[in-house]
Residue frames as a rotation matrix with the C-alpha (Angstrom) as fourth column:
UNK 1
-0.957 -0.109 -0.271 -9.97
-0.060 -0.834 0.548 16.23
-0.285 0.541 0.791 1.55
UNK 2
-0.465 0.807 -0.364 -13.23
0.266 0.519 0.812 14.61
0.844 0.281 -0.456 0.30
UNK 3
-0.061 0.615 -0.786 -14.40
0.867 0.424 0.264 14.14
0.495 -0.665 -0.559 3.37
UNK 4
-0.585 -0.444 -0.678 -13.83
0.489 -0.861 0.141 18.17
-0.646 -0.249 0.721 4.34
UNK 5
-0.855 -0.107 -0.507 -15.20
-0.137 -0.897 0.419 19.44
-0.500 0.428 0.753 1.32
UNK 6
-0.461 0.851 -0.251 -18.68
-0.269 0.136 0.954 18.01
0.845 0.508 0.166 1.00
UNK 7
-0.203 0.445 0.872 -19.45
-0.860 -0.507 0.059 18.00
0.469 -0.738 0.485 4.49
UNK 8
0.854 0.458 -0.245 -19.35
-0.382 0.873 0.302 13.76
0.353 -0.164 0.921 5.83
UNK 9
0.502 -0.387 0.774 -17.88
-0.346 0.730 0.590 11.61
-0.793 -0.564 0.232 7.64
UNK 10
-0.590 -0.792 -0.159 -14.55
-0.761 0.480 0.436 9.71
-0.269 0.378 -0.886 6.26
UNK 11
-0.914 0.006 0.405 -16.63
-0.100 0.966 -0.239 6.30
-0.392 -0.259 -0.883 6.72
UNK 12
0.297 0.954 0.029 -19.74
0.416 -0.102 -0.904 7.62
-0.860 0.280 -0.427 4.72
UNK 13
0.123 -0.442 -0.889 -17.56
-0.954 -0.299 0.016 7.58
-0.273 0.846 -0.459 1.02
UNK 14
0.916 -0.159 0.367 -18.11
0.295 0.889 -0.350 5.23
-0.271 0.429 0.862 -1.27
UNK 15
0.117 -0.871 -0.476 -14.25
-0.612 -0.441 0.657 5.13
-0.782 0.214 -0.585 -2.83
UNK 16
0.992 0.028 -0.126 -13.61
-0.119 0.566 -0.816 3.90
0.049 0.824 0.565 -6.12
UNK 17
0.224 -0.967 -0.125 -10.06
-0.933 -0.250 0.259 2.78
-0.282 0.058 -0.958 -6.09
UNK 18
-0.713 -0.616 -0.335 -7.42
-0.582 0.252 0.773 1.37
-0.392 0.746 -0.539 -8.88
UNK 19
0.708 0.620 0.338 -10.29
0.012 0.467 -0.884 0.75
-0.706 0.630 0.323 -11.45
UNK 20
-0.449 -0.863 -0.234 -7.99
-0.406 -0.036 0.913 -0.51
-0.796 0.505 -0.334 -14.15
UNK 21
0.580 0.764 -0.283 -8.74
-0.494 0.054 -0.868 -1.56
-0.648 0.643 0.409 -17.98
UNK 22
0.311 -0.603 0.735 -6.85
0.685 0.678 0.267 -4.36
-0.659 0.420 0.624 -19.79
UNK 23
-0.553 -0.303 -0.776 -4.73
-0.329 -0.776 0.538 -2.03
-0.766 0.553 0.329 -22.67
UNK 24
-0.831 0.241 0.502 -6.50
0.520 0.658 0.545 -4.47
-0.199 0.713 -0.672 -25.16
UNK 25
-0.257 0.749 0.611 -9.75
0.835 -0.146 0.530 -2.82
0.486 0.646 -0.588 -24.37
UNK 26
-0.413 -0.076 -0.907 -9.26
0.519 -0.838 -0.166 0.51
-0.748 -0.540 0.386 -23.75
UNK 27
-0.847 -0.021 -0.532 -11.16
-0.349 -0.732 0.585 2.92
-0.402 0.681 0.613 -25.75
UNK 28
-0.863 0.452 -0.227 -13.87
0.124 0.624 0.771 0.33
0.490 0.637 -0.595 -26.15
UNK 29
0.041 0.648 0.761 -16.33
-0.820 -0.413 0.396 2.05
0.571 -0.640 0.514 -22.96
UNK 30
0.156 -0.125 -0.980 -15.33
0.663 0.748 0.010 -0.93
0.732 -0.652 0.200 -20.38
UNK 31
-0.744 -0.662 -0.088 -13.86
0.422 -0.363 -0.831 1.95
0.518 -0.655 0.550 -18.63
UNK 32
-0.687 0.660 0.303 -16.74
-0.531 -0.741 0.411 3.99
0.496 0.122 0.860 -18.59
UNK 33
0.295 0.643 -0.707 -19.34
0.004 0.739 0.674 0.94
0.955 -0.202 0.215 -17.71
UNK 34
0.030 -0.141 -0.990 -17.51
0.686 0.723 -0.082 0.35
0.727 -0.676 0.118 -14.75
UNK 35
-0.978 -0.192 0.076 -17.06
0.118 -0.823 -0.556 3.99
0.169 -0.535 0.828 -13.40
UNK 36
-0.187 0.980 -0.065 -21.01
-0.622 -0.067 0.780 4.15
0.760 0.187 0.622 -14.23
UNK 37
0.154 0.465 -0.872 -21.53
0.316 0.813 0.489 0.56
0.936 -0.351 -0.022 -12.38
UNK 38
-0.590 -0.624 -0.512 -19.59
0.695 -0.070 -0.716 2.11
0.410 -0.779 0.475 -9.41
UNK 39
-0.910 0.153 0.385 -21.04
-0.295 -0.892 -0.343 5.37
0.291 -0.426 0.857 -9.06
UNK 40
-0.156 0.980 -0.122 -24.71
-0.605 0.003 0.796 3.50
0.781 0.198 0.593 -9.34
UNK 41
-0.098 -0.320 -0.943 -23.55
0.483 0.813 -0.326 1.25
0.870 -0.487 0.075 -6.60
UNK 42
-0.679 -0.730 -0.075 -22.89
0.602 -0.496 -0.626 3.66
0.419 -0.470 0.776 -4.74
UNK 43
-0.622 0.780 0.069 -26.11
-0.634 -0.554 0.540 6.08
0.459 0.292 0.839 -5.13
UNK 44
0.354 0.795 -0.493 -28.04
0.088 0.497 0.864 3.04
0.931 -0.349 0.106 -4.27
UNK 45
0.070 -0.059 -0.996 -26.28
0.997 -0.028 0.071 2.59
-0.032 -0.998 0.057 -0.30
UNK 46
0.933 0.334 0.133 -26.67
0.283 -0.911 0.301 6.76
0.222 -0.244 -0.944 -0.37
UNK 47
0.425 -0.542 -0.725 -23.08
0.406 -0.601 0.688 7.67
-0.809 -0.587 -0.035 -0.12
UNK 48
0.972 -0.043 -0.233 -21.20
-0.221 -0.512 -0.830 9.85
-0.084 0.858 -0.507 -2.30
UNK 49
0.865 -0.360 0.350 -18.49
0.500 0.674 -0.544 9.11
-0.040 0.645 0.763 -4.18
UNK 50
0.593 -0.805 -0.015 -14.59
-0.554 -0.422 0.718 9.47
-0.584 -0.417 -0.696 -4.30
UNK 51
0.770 -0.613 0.179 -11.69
0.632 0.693 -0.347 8.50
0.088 0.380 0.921 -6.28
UNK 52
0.147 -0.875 -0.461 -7.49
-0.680 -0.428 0.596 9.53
-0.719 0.226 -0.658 -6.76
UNK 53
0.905 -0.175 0.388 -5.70
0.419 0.530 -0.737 9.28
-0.077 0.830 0.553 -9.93
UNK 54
-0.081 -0.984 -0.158 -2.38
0.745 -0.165 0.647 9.90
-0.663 -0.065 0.746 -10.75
UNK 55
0.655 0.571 -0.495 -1.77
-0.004 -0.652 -0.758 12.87
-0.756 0.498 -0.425 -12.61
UNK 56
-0.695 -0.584 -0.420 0.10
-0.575 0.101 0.812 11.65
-0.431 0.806 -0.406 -15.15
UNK 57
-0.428 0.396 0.813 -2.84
0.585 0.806 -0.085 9.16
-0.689 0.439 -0.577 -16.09
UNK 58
-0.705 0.458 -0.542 -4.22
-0.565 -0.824 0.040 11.89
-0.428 0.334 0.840 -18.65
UNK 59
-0.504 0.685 -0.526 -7.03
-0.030 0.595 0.804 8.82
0.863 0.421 -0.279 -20.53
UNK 60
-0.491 0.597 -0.634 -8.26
0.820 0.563 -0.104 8.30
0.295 -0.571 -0.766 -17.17
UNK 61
-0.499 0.243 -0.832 -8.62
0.164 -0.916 -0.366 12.09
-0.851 -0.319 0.417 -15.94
UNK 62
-0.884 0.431 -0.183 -10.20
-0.363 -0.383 0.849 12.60
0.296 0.817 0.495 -19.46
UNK 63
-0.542 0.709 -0.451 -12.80
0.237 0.644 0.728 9.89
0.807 0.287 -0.517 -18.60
UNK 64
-0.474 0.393 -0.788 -13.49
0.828 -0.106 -0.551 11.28
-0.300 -0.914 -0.275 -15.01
UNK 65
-0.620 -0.315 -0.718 -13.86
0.345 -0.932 0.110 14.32
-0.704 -0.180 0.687 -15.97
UNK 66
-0.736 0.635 -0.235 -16.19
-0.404 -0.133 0.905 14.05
0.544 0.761 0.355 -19.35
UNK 67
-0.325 0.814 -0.481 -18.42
0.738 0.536 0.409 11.60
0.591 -0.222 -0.776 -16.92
UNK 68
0.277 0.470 0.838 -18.81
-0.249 -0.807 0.535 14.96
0.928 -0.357 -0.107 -14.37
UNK 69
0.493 -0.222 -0.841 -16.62
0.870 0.155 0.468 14.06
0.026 -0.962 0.270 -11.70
UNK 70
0.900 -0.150 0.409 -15.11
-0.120 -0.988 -0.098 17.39
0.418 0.039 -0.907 -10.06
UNK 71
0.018 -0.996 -0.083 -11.40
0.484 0.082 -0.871 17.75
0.875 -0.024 0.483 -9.30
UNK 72
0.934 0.095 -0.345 -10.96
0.356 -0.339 0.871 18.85
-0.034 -0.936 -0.351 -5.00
UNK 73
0.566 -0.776 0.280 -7.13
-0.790 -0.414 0.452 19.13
-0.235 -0.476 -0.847 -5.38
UNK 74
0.379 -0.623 -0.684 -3.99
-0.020 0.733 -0.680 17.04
0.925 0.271 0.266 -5.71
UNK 75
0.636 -0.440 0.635 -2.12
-0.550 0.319 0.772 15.21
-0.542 -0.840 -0.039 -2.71
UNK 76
-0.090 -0.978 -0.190 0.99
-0.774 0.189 -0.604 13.53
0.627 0.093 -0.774 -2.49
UNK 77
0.991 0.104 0.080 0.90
-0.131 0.806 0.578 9.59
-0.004 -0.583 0.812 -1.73
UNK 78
-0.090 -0.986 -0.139 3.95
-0.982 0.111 -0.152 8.31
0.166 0.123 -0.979 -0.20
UNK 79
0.395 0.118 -0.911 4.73
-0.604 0.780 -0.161 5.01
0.692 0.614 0.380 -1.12
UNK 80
0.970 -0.240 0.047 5.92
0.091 0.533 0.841 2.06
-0.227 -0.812 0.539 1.70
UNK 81
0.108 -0.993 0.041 9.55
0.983 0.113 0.145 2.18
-0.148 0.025 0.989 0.09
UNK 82
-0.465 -0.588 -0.662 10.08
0.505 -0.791 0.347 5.94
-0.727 -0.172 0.664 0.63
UNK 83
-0.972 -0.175 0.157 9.06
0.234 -0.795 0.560 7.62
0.027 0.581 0.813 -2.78
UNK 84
-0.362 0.606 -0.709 5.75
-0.054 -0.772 -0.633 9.84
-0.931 -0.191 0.312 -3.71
UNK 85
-0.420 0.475 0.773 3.05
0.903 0.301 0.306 9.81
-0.087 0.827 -0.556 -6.44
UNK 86
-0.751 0.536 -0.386 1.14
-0.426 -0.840 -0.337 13.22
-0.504 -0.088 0.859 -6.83
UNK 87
-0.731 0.640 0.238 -2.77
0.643 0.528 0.555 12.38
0.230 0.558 -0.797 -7.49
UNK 88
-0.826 0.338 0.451 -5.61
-0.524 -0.755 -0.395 14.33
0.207 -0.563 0.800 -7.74
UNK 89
-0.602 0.796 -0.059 -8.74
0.185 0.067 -0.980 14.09
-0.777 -0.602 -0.187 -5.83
UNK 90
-0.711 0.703 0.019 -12.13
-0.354 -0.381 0.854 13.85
0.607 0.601 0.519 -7.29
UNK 91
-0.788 0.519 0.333 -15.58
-0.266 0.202 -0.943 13.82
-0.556 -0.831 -0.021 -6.33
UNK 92
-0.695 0.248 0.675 -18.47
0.621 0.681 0.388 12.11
-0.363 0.689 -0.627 -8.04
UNK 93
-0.866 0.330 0.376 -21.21
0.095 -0.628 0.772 13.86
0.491 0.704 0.513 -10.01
UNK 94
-0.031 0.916 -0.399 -24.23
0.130 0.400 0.907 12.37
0.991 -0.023 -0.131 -8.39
């Protein structure tokens, strides 16, 4: 989807994936630092940027989403033992 809707190669996306945040310090900008540290990572080897979130995670989608990441759409992961997650797609800001 990403790779479709900004015009690159699969293999030329940076991908953030399962940035997580102890509950302890949530709310404290750890989350934020590290989406930031990523995306600047990123920017620096020139590719552009990707993540999926569940859409039930509604703290994280808040935080993509205030930092200027853009929603592409929602897929449907299926899981090795059979069931399904719905997540949406985002692309970074930068």
């Amino acid at each position: 989807m990403v790779a479709e809707s900004i015009g690159v190669e699969p293999d030329r996306i940076g991908v953030v994936s399962r940035l997580m945040v102890s509950p302890s310090l949530r709310r404290s900008g750890v989350g934020r630092l590290l989406l930031r540290t990523a995306a600047a990572e990123t920017v620096r080897r020139g590719l552009p940027l990707a993540l999926d979130v569940v859409t039930s995670y509604t703290a994280a989608i808040a935080l993509y989403e205030h930092e200027g990441w853009r929603r592409l759409g929602t897929i449907r992961l299926v899981l090795p033992d059979g069931t399904s997650v719905d997540e949406y797609v985002y692309v970074g800001p930068i």
